[in-house]
C-alpha positions in Angstrom: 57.3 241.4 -137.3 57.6 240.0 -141.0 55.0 239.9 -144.1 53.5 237.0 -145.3 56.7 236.2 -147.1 58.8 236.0 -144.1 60.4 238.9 -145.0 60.6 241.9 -142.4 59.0 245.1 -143.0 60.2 247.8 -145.3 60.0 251.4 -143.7 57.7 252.7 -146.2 55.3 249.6 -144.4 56.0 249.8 -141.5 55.0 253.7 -140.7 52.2 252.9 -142.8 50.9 250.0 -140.7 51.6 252.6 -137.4 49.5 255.2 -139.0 46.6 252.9 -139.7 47.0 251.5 -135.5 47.2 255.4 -134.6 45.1 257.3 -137.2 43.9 260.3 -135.5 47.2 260.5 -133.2 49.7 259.6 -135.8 52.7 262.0 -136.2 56.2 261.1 -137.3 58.3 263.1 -134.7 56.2 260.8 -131.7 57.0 257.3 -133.8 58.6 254.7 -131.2 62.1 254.2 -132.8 62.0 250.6 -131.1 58.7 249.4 -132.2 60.0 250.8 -135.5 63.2 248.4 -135.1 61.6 245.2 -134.7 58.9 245.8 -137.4 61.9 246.6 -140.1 65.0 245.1 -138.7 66.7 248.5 -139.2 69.5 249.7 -136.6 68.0 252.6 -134.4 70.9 255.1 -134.9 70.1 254.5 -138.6 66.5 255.2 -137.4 67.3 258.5 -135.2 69.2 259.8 -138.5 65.9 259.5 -140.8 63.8 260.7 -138.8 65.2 264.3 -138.9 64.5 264.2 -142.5 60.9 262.4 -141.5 61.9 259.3 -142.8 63.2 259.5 -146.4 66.5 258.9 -147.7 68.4 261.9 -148.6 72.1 261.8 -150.3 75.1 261.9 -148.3 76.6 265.2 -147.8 79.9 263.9 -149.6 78.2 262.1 -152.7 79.7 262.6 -156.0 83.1 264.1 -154.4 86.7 263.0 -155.2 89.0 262.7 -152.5 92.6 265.0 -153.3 94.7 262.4 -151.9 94.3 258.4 -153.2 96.3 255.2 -152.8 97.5 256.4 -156.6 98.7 259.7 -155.7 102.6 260.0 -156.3 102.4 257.2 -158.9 100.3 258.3 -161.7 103.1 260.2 -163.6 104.2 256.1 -163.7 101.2 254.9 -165.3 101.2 258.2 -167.6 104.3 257.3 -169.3 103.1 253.5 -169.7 100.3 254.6 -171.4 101.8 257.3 -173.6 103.9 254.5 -174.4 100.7 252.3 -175.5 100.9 250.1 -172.8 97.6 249.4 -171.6 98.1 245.9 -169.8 96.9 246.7 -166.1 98.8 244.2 -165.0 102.2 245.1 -166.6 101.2 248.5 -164.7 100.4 247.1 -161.5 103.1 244.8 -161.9 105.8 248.4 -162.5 103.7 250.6 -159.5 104.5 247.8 -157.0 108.3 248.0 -157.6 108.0 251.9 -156.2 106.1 251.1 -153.2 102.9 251.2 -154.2 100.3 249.9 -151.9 97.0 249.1 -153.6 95.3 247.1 -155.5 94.4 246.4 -159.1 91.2 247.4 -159.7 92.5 250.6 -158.9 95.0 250.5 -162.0 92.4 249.6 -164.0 89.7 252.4 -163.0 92.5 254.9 -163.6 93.8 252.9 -167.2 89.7 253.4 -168.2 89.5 256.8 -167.9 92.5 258.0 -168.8 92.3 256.0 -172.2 93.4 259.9 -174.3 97.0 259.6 -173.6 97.2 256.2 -175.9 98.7 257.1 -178.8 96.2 255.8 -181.9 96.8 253.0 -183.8 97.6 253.5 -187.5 95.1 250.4 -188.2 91.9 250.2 -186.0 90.1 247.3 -187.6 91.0 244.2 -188.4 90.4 241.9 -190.4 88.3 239.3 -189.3 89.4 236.5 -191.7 88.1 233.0 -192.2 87.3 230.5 -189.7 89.6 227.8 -188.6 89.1 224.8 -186.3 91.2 224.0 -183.1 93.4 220.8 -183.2 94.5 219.0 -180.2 97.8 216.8 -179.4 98.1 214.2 -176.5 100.5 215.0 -173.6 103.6 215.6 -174.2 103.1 214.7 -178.0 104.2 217.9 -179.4 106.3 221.4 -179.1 105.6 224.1 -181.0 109.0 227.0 -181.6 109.3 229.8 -183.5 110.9 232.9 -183.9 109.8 236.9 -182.8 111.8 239.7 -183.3 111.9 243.0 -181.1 114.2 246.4 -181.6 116.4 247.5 -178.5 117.7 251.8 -178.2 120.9 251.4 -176.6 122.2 253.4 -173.4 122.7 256.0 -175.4 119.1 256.2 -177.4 121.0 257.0 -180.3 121.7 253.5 -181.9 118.9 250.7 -182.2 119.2 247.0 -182.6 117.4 243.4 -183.3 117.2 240.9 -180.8 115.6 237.7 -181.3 113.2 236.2 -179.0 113.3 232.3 -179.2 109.6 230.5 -177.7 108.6 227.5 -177.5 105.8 226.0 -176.1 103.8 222.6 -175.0 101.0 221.8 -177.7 98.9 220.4 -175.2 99.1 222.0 -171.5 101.3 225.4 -172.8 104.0 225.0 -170.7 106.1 227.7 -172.1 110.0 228.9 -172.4 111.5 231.9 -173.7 114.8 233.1 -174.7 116.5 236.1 -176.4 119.4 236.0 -178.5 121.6 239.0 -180.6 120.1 237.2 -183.8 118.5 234.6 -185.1 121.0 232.2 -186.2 121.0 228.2 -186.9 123.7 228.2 -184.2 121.4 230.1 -181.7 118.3 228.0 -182.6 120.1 225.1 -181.4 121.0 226.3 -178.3 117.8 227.5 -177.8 116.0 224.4 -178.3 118.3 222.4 -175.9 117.8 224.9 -173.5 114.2 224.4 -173.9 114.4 220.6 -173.9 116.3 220.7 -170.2 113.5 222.5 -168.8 110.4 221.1 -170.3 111.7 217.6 -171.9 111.9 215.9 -175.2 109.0 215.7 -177.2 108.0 213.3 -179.9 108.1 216.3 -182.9 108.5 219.9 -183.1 105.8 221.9 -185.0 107.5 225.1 -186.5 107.6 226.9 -190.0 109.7 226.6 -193.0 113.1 228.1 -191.8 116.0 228.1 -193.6 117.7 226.8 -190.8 115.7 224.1 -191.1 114.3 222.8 -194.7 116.0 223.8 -197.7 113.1 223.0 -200.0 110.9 220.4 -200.9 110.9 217.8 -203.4 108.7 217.0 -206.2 106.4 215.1 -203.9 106.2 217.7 -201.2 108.7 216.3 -198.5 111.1 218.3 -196.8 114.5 218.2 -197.6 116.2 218.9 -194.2 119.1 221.0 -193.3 122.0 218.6 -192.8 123.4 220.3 -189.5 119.2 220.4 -188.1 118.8 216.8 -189.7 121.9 215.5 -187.9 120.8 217.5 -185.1 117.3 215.3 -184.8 118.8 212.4 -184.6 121.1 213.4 -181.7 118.4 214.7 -179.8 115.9 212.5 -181.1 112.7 213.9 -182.0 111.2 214.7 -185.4 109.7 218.0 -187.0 106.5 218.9 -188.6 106.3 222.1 -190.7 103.6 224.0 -191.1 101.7 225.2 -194.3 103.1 227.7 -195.9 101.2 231.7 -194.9 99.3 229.7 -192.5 99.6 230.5 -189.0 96.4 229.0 -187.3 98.6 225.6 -187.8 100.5 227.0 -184.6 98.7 229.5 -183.4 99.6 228.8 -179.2 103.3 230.0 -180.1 102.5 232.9 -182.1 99.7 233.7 -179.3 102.6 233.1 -176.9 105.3 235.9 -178.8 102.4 238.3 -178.6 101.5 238.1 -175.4 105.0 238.3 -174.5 105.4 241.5 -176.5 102.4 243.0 -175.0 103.2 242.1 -171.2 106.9 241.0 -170.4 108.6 243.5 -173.0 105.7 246.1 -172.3 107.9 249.0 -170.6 110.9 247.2 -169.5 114.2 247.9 -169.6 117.3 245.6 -168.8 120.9 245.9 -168.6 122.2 243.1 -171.2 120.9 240.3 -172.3 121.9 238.0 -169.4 119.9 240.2 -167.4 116.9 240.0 -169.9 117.2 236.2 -170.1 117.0 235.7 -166.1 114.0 238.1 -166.0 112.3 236.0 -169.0 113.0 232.4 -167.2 111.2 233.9 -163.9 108.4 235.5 -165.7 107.9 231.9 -167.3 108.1 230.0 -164.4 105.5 233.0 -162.9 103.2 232.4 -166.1 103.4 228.6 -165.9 102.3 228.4 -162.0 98.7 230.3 -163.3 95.6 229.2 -164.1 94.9 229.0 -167.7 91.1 228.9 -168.9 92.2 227.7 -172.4 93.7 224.5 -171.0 91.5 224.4 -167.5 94.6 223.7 -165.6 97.9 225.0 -164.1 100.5 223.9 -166.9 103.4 223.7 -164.5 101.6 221.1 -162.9 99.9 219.5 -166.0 103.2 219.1 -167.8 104.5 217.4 -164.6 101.5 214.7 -163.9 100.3 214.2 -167.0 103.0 214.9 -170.4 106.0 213.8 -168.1 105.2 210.3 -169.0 106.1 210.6 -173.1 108.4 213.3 -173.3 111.7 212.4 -172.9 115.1 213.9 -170.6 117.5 215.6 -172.9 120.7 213.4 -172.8 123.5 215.5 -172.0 126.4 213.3 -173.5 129.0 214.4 -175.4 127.1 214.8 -178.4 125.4 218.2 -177.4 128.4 220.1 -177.1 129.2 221.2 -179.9 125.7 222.7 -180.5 126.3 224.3 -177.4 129.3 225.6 -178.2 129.3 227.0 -182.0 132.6 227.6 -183.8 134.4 230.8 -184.4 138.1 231.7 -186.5 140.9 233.2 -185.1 141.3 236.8 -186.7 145.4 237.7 -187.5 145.1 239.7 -183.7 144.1 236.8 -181.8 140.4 237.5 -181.3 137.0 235.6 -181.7 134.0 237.1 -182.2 130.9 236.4 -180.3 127.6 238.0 -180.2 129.2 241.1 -181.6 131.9 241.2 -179.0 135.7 240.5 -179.4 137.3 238.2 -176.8 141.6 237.3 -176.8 142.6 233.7 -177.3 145.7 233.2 -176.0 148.9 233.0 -178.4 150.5 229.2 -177.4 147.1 228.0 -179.3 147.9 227.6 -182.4 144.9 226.1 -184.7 142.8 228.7 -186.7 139.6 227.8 -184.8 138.0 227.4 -181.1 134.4 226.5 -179.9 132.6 229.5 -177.6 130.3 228.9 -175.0 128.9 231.6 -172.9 127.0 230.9 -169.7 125.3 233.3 -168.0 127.9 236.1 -167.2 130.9 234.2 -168.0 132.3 233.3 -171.8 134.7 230.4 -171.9 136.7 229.3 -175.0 137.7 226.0 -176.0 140.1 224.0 -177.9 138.0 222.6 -181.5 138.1 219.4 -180.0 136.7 220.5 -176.5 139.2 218.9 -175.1 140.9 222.2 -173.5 139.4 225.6 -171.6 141.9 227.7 -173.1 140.4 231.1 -171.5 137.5 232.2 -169.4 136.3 236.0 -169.6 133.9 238.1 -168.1 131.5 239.4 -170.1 130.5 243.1 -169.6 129.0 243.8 -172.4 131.3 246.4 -173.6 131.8 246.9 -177.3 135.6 247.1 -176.5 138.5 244.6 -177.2 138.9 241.7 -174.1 142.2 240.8 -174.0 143.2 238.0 -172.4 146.8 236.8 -170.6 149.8 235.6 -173.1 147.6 236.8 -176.1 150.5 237.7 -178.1 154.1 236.0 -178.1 156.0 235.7 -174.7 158.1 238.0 -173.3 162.4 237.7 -174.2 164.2 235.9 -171.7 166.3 237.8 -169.3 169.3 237.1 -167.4 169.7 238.2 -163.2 172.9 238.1 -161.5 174.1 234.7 -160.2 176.6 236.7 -157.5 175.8 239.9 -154.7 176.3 243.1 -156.6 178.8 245.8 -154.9 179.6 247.8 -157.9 177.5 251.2 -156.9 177.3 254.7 -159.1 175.5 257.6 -158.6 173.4 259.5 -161.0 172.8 263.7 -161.3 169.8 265.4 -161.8 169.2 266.5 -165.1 170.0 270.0 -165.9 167.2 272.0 -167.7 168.1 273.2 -171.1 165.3 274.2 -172.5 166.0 278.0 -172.4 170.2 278.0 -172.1 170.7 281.3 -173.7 173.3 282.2 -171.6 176.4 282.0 -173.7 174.4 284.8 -176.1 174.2 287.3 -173.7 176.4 290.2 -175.1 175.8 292.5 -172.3 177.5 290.1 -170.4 180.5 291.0 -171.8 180.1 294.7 -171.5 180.0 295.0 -168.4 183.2 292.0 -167.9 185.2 295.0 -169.9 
């Protein structure tokens, strides 16, 4: 039966309308639980439970209680140390539980990240500034790149020593497409590699939007123009694209790369750990290609796919002629031992080369040094990442020449064991004597 709304019955109306069709014979224990069904639409086990409380809705026995045992138990001392830590990302969490086997799911994570919020350590500064107002600017497809420089410090094996390493991003102006690499340090030498390594996996844009780096102005004239590096303007026109810098202390100008550092600081460097920085560079291009596959609301598209259909057709493929190479392989002197130093590593050159300086180039796990001309591979090593000497075959001067018998040899000796006279104190032995007498 249903109200005038086409709605069934609630229970409340229905026993109501049964005690107004049996007033004088009405009692709750003698209602017909099927009558009762079909006014409200309510199963009759459901039915045969409320009844024993005459028809009202009492708590469950179990409300309010915690089970001992969730999908999180075994793997909250995990998500404890993250957030001692002050990582707070649930996905970075989720993202570190699922490497251990865990099971669930992320809402999970996040229940347990909001109420355990007291193990965060406090921040030094908790507001803000809120600053002035700025307005978005947008660029065509494929128009422009935007690159810069962040910086993160690494504790050693040992947690005793800590270094710098430098995380190279760059990213598409208009569909963020991203790519990130690290480096020891942020050197001219390792910003060119960088950017060509950037260039084979997104293209070549029309300009690069970046700040005022040595590396790349030296100054400006009187009328405000850049005056360019001579190795990053010679650099341009081998590549071919052109740079626009931003204004000084103004970071809104290019504020999807500095967005982009952040949020890898916050959620691919949150908690990880790596064992060089070939290791860290493979995990950083698989996280990109991971973040480039998404959704992203600021763009209303997937930018893997929006870099491919719609900036593929005005950015450029990097031309790998001959020209590149020596940006991919920077320059290095031979020390007076017959080393070459690379990304604070020593590595042998072998002795028949006899200039005063090679190019390096190291490729994943693998470091192989080349004439200056690049015209030889002169030695390839493996890099380990050891802060000890590589040596390499025929690093120092050949051995003397030695001559073999031309005829069978028949001549034979023999040698004697060595006698031991270490404690020969025999011929001082005066008792000796005595007693011969």
């Amino acid at each position: 039966m249903k109200n005038d709304n086409g709605q069934q019955l609630s229970l409340t109306q229905a026993i109501d309308l049964l005690k107004s069709r049996h007033v004088k014979t009405f009692k709750t224990e003698d209602v017909n639980l099927a009558e009762l069904e079909r006014l409200t639409g309510i199963t009759r086990a459901r039915l045969r439970r409320l009844k024993k409380h005459d028809f009202k809705e009492v708590p469950h026995g179990s409300a309010g209680k915690k089970l001992s045992i969730t999908v999180l138990s075994g793997y909250t001392g995990i998500i404890d140390n993250l957030l001692k830590q002050g990582v707070t990302n649930s996905e970075v969490c989720f993202e570190q539980l699922k490497n251990v086997g865990y099971k669930g799911g992320i809402s999970t994570v996040k229940n347990y990240i909001a109420s355990h919020r007291n193990l965060v350590p406090a921040k030094r500064q908790l507001v803000f500034p809120q600053g002035n107002r700025g307005r978005r600017y947008f660029t065509g497809p494929g128009e422009a790149y935007q690159m810069d420089w962040g910086f993160v410090h690494v504790h050693d094996y040992s947690e005793i020593g800590t270094t710098q390493a430098a995380c190279f991003a760059m990213i598409c102006h208009h569909c963020g497409q991203r790519y990130v690499e690290f480096f020891p340090n942020a050197k001219q030498e390792n910003l060119f590699i960088g950017m060509l390594h950037a260039f084979k996996y997104m293209g070549v844009p029309r300009y690069v939007l970046t700040d005022n780096m040595k590396s790349i102005v030296i100054k400006r004239d009187q009328e405000g123009n850049p005056v360019w590096n001579r190795d990053y303007e010679q650099f341009m026109k081998i590549v071919g694209f052109q740079t626009k810098l931003c204004k000084p202390y103004h970071p809104f100008t290019k504020g999807k790369v500095e967005r982009l550092i952040q949020f890898v600081k916050d959620n691919f460097l949150a908690g990880r750990t790596f064992w060089n920085v070939t290791d860290l560079n493979e995990s950083a291009l698989e996280w990109c290609s991971k973040q480039n596959s998404k959704y992203h609301r600021a763009t209303d598209g997937i930018p893997e796919g929006c870099h491919l259909k719609e900036c593929s057709n005005v950015y450029t493929s990097l031309n790998k002629d001959a020209g590149l190479l020596p940006y991919l392989c920077p320059e290095r002197r031979i020390s007076f031992d017959g080393f070459v130093n690379y990304e604070g590593r020593r590595f042998g050159v072998p002795y028949y080369y006899t200039k005063k300086t090679v190019r390096v180039n190291r490729t994943d796990r693998l470091l192989t040094i080349y004439s200056d001309d690049l015209t030889e591979a002169l030695i390839t090593h493996e890099v380990t990442w050891s802060k000890k000497d590589r040596f390499c075959k025929d690093q120092y001067a050949v051995e003397q020449p030695e001559e073999f018998p031309t005829t069978t040899v028949k001549t034979v000796i023999k040698q004697l064991e060595e006698q031991n006279y270490e404690l020969n104190f025999d011929s001082f032995d005066f008792s000796r004597e005595d007693n011969d007498e």
